[in-house]
Z-matrix of the N, CA and C atoms (Angstrom, degrees):
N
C 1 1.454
C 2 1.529 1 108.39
N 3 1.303 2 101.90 1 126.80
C 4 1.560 3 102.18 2 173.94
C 5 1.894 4 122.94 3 -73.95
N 6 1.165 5 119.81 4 149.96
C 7 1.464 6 131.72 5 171.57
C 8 1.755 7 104.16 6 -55.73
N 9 1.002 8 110.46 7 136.67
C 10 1.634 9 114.82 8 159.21
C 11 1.734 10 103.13 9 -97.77
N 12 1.377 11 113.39 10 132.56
C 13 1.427 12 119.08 11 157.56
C 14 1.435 13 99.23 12 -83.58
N 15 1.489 14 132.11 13 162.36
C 16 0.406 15 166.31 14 -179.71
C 17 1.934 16 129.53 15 -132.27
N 18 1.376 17 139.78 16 56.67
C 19 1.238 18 139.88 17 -154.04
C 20 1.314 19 99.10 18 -55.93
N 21 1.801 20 107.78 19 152.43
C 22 1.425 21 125.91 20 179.18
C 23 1.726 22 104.51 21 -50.54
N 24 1.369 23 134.90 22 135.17
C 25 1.531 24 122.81 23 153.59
C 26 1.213 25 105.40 24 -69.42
N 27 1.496 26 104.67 25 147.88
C 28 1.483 27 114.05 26 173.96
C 29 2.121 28 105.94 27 -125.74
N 30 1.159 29 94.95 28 116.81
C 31 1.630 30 108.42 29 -164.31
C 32 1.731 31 93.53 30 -66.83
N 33 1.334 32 90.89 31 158.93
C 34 1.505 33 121.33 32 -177.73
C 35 1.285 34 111.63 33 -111.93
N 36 1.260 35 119.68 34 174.23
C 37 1.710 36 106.90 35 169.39
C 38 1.793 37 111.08 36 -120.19
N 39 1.412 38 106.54 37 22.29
C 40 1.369 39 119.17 38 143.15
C 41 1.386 40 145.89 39 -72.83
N 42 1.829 41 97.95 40 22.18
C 43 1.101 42 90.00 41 164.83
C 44 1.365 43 155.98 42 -70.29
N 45 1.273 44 107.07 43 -19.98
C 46 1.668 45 127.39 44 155.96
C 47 1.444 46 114.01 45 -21.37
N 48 1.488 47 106.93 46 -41.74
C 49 1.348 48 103.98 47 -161.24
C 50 1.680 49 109.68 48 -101.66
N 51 1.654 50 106.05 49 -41.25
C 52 1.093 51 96.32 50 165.73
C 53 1.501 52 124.41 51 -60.80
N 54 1.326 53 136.68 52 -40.88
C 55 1.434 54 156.41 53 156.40
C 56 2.068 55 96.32 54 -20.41
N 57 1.262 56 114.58 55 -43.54
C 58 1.503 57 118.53 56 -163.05
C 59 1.838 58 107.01 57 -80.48
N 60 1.002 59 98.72 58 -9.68
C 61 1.411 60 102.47 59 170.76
C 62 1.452 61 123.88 60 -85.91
N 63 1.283 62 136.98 61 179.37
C 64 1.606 63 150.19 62 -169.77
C 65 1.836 64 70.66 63 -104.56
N 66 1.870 65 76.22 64 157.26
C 67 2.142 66 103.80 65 -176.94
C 68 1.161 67 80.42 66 -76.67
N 69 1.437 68 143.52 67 -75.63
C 70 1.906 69 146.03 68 -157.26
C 71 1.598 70 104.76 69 -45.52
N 72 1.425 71 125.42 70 -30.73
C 73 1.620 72 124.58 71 170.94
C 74 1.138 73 101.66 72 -68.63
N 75 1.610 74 116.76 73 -73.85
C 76 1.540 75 115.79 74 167.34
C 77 1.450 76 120.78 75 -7.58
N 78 1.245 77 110.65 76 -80.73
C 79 1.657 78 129.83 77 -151.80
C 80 2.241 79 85.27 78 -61.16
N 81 1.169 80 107.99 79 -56.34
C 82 1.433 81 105.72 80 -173.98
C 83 1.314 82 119.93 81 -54.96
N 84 1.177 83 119.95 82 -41.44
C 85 1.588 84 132.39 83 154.60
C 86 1.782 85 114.27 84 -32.00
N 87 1.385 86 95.80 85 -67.69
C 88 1.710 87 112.83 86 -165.08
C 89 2.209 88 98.97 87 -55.56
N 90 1.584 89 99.08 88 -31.45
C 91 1.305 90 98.22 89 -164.01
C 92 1.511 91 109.43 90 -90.28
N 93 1.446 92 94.50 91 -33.80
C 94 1.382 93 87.42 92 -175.65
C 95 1.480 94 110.94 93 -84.86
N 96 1.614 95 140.87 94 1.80
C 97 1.239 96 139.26 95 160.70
C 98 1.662 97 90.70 96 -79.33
N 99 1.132 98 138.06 97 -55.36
C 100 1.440 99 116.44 98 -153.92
C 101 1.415 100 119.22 99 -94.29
N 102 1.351 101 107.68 100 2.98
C 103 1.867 102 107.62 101 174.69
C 104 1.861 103 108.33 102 -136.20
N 105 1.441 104 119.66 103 -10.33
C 106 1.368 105 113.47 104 165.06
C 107 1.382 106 106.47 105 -110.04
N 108 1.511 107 109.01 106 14.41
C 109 1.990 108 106.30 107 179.68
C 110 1.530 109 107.55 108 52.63
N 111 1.630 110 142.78 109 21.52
C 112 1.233 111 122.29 110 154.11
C 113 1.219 112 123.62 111 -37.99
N 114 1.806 113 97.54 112 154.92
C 115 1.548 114 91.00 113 -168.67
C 116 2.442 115 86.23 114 -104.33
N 117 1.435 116 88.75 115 -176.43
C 118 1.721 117 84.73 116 -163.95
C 119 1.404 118 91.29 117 -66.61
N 120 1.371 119 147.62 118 -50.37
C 121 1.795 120 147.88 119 171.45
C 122 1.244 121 106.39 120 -43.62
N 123 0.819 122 125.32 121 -39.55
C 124 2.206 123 122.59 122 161.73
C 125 0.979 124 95.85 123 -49.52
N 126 1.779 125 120.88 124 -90.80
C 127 1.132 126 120.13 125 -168.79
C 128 1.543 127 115.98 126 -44.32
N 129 1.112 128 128.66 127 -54.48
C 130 1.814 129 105.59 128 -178.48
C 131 1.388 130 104.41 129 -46.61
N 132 1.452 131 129.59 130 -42.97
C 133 1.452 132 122.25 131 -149.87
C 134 1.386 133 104.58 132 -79.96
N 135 1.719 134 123.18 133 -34.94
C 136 1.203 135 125.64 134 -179.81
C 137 1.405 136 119.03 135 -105.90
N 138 1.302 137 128.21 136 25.85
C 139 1.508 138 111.60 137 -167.39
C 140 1.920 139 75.97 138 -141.00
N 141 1.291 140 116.14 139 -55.41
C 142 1.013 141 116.63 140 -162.76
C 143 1.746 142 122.95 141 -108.40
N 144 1.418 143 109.34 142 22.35
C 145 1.083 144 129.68 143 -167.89
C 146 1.733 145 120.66 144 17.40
N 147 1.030 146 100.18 145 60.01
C 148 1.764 147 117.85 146 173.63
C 149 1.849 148 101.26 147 -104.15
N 150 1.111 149 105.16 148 117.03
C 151 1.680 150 119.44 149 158.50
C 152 1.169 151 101.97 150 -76.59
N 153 1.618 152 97.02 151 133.82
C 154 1.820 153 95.11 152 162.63
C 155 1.615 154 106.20 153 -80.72
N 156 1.220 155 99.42 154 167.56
C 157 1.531 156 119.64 155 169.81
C 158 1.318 157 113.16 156 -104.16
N 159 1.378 158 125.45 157 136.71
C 160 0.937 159 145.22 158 -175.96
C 161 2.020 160 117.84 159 -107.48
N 162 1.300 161 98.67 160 112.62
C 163 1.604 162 93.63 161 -172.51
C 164 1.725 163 103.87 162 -64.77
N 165 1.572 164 91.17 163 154.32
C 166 1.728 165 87.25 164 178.16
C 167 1.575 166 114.89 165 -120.36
C-alpha cells in the first residue's frame, strides 16, 4: 500500500465564512475538493446548494 502525502494547509482569512457553516458541510467540502478535485463553483452548487447567478 502506498503512503498518501498529504500537503501543508495554508489558511485564508475567510474564515468567517467557512466558520458559518455546519462541521458535516465542512468535512464534505474539505473531501470533496481534495479527492473528487471539485472546483470551489461545484462545491457551492453541490455541497452547499447555492446557484450561481448569472448577469443579464
Amino acid at each position: 500500500m502506498s503512503e498518501m502525502v498529504i500537503p501543508k494547509l495554508e489558511p485564508k482569512s475567510r474564515s468567517r465564512e467557512y466558520n458559518s457553516y455546519k462541521e458535516h458541510l465542512r468535512d464534505k467540502i474539505v473531501y470533496e475538493y481534495l479527492f473528487n478535485s471539485e472546483s470551489h463553483r461545484s462545491l457551492d452548487e453541490l455541497v452547499l446548494g447555492k446557484r450561481q447567478i448569472l448577469p443579464t
